[in-house]
C-alpha positions as CSV (number, residue, x, y, z in Angstrom):
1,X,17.7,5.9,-8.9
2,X,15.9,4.0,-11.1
3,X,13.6,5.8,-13.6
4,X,10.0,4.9,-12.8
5,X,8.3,2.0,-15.2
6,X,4.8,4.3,-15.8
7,X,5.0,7.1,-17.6
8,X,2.6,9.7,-19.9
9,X,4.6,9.4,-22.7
10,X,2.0,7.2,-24.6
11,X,-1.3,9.3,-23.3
12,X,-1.6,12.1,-26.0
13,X,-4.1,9.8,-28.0
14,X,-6.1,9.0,-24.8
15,X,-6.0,12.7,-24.2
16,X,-7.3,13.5,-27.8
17,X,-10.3,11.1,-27.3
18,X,-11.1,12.1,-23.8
19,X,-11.5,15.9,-24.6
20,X,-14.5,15.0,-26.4
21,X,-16.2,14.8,-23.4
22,X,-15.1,18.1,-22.3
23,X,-17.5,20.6,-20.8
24,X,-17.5,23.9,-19.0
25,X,-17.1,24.8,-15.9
26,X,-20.4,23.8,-13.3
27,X,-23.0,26.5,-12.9
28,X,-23.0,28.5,-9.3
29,X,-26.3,28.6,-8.1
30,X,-24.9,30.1,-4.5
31,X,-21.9,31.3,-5.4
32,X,-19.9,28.6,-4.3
33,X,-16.4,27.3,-4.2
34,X,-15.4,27.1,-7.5
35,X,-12.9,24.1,-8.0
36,X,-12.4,24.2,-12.1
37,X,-9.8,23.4,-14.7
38,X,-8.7,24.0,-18.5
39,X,-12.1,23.9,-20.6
40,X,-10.1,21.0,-22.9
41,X,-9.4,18.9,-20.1
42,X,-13.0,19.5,-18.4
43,X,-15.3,15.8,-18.2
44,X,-18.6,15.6,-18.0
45,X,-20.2,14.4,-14.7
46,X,-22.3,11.8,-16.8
47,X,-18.6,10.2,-18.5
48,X,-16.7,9.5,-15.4
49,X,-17.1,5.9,-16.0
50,X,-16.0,5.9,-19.8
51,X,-13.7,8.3,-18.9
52,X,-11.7,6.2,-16.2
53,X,-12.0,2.9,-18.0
54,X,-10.4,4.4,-20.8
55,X,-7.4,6.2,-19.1
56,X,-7.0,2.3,-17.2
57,X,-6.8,0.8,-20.2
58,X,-3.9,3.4,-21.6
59,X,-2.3,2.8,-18.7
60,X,-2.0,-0.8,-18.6
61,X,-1.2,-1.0,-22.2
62,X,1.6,1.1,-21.7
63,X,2.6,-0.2,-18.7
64,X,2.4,-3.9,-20.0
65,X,5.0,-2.7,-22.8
66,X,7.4,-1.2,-20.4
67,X,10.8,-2.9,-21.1
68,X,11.5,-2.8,-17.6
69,X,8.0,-4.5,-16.6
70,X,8.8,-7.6,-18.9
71,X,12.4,-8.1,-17.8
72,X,11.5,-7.8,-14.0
73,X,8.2,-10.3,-14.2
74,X,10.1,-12.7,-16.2
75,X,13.4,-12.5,-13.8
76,X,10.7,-12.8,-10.6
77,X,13.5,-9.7,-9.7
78,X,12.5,-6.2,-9.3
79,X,15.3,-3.6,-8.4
80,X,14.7,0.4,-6.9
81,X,17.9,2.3,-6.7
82,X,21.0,-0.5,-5.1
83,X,18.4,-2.8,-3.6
84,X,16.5,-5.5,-5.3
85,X,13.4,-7.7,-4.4
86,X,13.9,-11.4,-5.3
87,X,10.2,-13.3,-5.2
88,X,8.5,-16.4,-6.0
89,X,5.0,-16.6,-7.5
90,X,3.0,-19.6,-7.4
91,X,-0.6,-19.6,-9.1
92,X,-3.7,-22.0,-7.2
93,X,-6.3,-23.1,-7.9
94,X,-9.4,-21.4,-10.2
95,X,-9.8,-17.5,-11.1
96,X,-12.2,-16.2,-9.3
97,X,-14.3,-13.5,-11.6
98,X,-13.0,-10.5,-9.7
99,X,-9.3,-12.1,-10.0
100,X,-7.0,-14.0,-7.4
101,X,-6.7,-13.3,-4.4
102,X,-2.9,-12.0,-3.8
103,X,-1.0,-13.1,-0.9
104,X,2.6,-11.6,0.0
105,X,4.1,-13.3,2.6
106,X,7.9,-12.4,4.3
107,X,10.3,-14.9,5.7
108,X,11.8,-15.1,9.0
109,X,15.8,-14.1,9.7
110,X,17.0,-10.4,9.4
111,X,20.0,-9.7,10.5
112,X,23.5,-12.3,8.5
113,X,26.6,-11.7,7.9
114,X,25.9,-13.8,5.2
115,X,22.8,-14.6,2.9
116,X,22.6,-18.1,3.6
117,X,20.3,-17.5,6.7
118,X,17.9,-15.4,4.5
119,X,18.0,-17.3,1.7
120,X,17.1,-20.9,3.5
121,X,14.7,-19.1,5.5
122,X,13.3,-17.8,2.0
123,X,13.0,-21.0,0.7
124,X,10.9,-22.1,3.5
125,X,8.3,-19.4,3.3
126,X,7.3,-20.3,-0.4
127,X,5.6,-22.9,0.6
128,X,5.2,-22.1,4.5
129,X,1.5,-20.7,4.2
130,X,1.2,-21.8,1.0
131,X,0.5,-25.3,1.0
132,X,-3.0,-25.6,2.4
133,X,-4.4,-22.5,0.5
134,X,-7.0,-23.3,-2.4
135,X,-7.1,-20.4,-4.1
136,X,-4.6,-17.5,-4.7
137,X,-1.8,-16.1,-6.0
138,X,0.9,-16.7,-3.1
139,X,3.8,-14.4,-3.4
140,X,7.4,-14.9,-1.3
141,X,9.3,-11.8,-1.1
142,X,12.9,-12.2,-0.3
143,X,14.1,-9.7,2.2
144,X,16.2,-6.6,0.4
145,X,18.9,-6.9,2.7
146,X,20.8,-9.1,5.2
147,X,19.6,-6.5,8.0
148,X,17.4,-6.5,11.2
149,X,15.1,-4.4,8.7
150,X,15.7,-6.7,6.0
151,X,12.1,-6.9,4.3
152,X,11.5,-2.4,5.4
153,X,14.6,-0.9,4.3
154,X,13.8,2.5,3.1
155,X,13.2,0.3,-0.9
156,X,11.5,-2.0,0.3
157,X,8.1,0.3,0.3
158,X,8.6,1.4,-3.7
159,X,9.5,-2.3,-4.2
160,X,6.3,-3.5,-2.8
161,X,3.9,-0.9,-4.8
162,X,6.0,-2.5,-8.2
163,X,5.4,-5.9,-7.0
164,X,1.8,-5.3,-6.5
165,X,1.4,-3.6,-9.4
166,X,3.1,-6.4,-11.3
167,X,0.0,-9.0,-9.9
168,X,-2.6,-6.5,-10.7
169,X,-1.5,-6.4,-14.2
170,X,0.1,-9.6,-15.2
171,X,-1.8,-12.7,-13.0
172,X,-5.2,-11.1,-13.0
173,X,-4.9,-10.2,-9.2
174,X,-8.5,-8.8,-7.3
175,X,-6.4,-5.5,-5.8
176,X,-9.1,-5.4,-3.4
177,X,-7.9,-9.0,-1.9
178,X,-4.4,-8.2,-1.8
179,X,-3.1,-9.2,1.6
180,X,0.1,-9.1,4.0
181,X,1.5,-12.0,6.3
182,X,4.9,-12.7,7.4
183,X,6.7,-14.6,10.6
184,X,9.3,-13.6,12.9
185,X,11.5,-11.0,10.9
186,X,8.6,-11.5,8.3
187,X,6.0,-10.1,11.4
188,X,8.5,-7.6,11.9
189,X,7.6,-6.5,8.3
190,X,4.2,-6.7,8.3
191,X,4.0,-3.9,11.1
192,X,6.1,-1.5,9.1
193,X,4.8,-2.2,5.9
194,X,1.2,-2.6,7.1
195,X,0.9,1.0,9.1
196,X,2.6,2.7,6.3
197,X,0.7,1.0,2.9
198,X,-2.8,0.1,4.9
199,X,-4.5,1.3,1.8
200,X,-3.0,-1.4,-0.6
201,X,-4.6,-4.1,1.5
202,X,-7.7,-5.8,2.7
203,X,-5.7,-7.6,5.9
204,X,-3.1,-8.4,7.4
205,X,-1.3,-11.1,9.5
206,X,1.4,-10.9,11.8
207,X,3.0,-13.9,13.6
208,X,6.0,-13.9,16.2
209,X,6.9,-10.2,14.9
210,X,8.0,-7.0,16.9
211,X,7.0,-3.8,16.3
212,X,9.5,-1.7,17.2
213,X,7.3,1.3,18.5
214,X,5.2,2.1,15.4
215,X,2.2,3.8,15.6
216,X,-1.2,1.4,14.6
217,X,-3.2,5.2,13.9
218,X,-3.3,3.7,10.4
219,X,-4.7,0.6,10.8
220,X,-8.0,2.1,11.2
221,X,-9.5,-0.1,7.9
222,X,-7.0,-2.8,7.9
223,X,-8.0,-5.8,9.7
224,X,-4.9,-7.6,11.5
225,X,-3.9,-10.2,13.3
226,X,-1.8,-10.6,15.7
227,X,0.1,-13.8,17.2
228,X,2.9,-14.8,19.6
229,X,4.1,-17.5,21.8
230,X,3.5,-17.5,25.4
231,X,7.0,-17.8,25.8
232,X,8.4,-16.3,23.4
233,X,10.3,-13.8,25.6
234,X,13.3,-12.6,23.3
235,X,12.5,-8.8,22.8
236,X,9.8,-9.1,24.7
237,X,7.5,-10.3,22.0
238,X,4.9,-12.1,24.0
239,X,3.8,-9.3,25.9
240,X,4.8,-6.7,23.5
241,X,1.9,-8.4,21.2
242,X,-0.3,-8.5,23.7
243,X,0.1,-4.7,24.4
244,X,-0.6,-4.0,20.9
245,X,-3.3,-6.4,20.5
246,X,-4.5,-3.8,24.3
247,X,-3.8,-0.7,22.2
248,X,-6.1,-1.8,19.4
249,X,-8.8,-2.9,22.0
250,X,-8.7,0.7,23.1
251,X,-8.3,2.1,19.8
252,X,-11.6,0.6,18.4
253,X,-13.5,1.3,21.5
254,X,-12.7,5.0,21.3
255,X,-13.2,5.5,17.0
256,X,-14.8,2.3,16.2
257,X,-13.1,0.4,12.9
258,X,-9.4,-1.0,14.0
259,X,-10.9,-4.6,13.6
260,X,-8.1,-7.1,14.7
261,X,-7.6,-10.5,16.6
262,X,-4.9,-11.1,19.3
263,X,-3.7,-14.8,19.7
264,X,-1.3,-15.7,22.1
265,X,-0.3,-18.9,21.8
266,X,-0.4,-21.4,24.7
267,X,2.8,-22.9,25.7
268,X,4.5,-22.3,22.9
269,X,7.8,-20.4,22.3
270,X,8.6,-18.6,18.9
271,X,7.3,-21.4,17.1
272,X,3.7,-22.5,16.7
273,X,2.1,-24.0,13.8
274,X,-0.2,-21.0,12.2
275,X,0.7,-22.5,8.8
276,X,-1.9,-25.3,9.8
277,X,-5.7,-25.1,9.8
278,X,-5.9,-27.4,12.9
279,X,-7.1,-25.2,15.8
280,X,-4.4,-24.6,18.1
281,X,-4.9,-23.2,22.1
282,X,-4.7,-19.8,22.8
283,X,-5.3,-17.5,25.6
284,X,-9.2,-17.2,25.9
285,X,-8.1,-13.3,26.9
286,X,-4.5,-12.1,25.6
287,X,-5.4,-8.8,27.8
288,X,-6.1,-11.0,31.3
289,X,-3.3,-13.0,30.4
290,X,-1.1,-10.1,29.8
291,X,-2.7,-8.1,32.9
292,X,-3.0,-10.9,35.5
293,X,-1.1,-14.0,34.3
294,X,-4.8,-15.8,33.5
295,X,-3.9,-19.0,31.4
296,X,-7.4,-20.1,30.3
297,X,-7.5,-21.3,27.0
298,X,-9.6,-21.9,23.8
299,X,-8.6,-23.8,20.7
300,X,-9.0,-21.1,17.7
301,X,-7.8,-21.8,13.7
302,X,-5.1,-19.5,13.8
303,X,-3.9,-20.1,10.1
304,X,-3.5,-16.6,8.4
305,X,-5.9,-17.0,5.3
306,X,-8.5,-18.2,6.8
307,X,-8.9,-14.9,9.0
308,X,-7.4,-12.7,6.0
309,X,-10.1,-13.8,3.8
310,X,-13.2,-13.0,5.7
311,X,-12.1,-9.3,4.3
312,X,-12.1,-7.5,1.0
313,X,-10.7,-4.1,1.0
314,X,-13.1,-1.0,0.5
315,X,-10.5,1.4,-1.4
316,X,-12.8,4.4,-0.5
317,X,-14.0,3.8,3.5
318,X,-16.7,6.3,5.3
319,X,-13.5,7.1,7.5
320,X,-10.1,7.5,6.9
321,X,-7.7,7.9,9.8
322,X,-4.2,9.2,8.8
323,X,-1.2,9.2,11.3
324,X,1.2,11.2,8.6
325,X,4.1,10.8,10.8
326,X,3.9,6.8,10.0
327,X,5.1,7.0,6.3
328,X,7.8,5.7,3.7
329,X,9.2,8.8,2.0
330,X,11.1,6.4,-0.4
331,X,7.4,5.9,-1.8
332,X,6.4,7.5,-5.2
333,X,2.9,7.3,-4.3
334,X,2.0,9.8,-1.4
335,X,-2.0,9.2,-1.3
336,X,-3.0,7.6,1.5
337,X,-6.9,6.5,0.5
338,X,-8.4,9.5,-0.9
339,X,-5.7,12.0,1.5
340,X,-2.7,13.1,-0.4
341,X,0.1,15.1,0.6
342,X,3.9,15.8,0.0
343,X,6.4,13.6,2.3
344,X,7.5,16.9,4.0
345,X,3.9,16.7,5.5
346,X,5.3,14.6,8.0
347,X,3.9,14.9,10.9
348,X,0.1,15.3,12.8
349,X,-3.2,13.9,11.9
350,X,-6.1,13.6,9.5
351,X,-9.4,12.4,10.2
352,X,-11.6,12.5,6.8
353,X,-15.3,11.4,6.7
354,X,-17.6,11.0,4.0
355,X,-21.1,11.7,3.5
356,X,-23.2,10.8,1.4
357,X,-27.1,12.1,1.6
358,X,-25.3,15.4,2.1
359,X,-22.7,15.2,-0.5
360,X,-20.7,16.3,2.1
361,X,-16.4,15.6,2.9
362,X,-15.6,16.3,6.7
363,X,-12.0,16.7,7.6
364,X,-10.2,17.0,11.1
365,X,-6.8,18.4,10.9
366,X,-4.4,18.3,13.7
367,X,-0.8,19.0,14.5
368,X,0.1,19.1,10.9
369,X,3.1,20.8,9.3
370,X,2.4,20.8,6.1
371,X,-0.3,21.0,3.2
372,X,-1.9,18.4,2.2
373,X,-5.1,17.6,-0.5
374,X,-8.5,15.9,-0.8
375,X,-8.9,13.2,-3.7
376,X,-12.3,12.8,-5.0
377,X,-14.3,11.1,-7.5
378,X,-17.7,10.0,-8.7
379,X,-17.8,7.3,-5.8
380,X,-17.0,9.8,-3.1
381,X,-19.1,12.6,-4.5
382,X,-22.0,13.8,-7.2
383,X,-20.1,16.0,-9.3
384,X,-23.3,17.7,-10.4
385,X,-24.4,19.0,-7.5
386,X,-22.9,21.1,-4.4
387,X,-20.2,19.4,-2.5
388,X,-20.2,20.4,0.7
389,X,-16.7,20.5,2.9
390,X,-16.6,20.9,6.4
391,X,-12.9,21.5,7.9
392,X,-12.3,22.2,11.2
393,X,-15.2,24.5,11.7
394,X,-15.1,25.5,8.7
395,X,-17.5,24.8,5.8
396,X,-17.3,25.4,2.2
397,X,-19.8,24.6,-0.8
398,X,-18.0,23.5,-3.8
399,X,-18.7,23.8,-7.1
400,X,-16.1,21.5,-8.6
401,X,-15.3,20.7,-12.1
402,X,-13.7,16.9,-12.9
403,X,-10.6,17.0,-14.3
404,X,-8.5,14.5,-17.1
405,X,-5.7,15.8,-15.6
406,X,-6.0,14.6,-12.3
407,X,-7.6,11.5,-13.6
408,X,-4.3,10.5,-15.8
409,X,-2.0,11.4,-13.2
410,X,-3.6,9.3,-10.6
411,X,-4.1,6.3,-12.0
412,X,-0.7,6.3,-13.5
413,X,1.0,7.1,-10.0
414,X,-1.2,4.6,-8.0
415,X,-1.5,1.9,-11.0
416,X,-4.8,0.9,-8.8
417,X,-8.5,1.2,-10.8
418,X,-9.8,1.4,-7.0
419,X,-7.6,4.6,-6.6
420,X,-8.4,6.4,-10.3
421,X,-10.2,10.6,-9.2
422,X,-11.0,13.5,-10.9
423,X,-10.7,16.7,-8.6
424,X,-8.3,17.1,-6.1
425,X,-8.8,20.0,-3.7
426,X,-5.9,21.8,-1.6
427,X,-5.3,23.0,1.9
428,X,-2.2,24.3,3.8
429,X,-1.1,23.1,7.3
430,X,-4.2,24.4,9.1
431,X,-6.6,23.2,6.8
432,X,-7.5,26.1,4.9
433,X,-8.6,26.2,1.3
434,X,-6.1,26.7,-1.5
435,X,-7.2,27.7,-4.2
């Protein structure tokens, strides 16, 4: 396997410097919690923001030096283990000041005995979507393999952190406007990939896909869409999207969040124009159409970046829904928002909910087999006073001291300055504290 691209070899200055704002442990009023660390490596409360924008910077200096970083962006080729990622990337239009907008987008095909299939189909998509978008940086993966899976074989996930990665740092890419799209075998993709990396996007788009029985429990914060023909009966597609598009309905009735549009195009087959921004007819209601054959229509702009752009990504939501048995194990990076835990966690479900007048974390914990940790910084909590955590009936008051530590080795595993935290507090399979 390959040897990852980031590592701490280069931090010891950073280190050096960032001790300087060391400080002890927090007072315990109550006796609390305490949550500490090495005196050296302890920040103060007040330096979180120096702190983090100086371990970014370290980071993406030594990332951008990274041999392996400069061959890959310049080859538009990035390989994990025996499967590589072939992409385009074409730059439009002005920089916005938070940085482009990043759009991946996956081809139709799958399954060849031969490339050729892929590789036309390829070709298409990098300009399919990309041809009435104003602004962006428009991405065409080519699937890994010649497979039915061929853009979520087990590399695809690490392959798909790198690439992102690779916008953040080298086309100015807004990580908070990186979005997912894809067609046929490409919609395929964008289930798996989107239910398993939800926190690397701010939406999603998924056009004459099938998805092969994965759960949506992760979608909770990622807005999708969702589109088929009326006809388009192989595998069941039509009414396999409208089922899903059902399950979300009942989804976001029952937690809230889950924010999606069904379209179900109106006599139309596999194919439909969604690369256009002329409004096409739909099914008025996919569910009523699904439920009791109701073909009343309404004529609705179904192109995916003009729904996918109505939403920017909030890196740290109030509520973080976490289906652990939808992962990618392949993955480095096993945070999921501000969750964390090890990919033999692989099964159950975490509910985490933030509040802040009381400077409180709540966390719901059930059917899990495995430990797994809270990730926390300035944004989530005040370091300088109590944090309260509430877990499964239990609560605890926390005195917790931030941490370089954590800091370094968080925003070198998610390369993310959305996804940078100081404390990270523990808990075995039934949610107890582990300290």
């Amino acid at each position: 396997m390959l040897k990852p691209v980031f590592t701490l070899r280069k931090l010891l200055p950073v280190l050096l410097v960032l001790t300087l704002l060391a400080l002890p442990a927090l007072a315990t009023g109550n006796d609390p919690v305490v949550i500490g660390c090495d005196e050296q490596y302890a920040l103060d409360p007040g330096q979180l923001p120096q702190a983090r924008a100086s371990v970014w910077n370290d980071y993406c200096l030594n990332a951008l030096s990274d041999p392996v970083l400069q061959e890959e962006t310049q080859a538009s080729v990035i390989t994990f283990g025996d499967a590589t990622m072939r992409y385009s990337v074409s730059v439009i239009g002005d920089k916005p000041q938070n940085g482009y907008p990043l759009y991946i987008a996956l081809h139709g095909g799958g399954s060849s005995d031969t490339p050729d299939v892929n590789d036309e189909q390829w070709e298409i998509m990098q300009s399919y979507y990309s041809d009435n978008l104003e602004c962006g940086v428009y991405v065409a993966v080519r699937g890994v393999r010649d497979t039915w899976d061929t853009h979520f074989n087990p590399e695809s996930y690490p392959l798909y952190d790198r690439l992102i990665r690779y916008m953040i740092l080298t086309e100015d890419v807004d990580p908070n406007r990186v979005y997912l799209m894809g067609f046929s075998a490409g919609g395929d993709g964008v289930y798996a990939v989107g239910t398993r990396m939800a926190d690397c996007f701010a939406a999603a788009n998924m056009s004459s896909g099938h998805p092969n029985g994965v759960s949506v429990l992760n979608l909770y914060n990622l807005p999708i869409q969702l589109q088929a023909g009326e006809f388009d009966e192989a595998y069941d597609r039509n009414t396999v999207t409208a089922d899903y598009g059902m399950e979300l309905d009942a989804l976001q009735q029952h937690f809230g969040g889950f924010v999606h549009r069904t379209l179900i195009h109106y006599d139309c087959g596999h194919n439909y124009d969604d690369f256009g921004t002329e409004p096409l007819p739909v099914m008025s209601d996919p569910a009523q159409w699904r439920l009791s054959g109701d073909r009343s229509i309404e004529y609705v702009d179904s192109y995916p970046p003009d729904y996918m752009n109505d939403f920017v990504r909030d890196p740290l939501p109030p509520r973080v829904i976490w289906d652990l048995s939808t992962r990618a194990d392949s993955r480095e990076i096993e945070s999921f928002y501000y969750l964390s835990a090890p990919y033999s966690t692989d099964s159950g479900t975490l509910i985490a909910e933030i509040d802040d007048t009381e400077n409180a974390v709540r966390i719901e914990v059930t059917d899990l087999n495995g430990p797994f940790s809270l990730l926390l910084n300035e944004d989530i909590v005040d370091f300088t006073r109590p944090v309260l955590l509430e877990i499964d009936g239990m609560t605890y008051e926390l005195s917790i001291t931030p941490d370089l530590n954590v800091l370094v080795e968080t925003t070198f595993n998610r390369g993310d300055p959305n996804y940078q935290f100081e404390a990270e507090i523990h808990f075995d399979a039934e949610g107890n504290l582990v300290l």
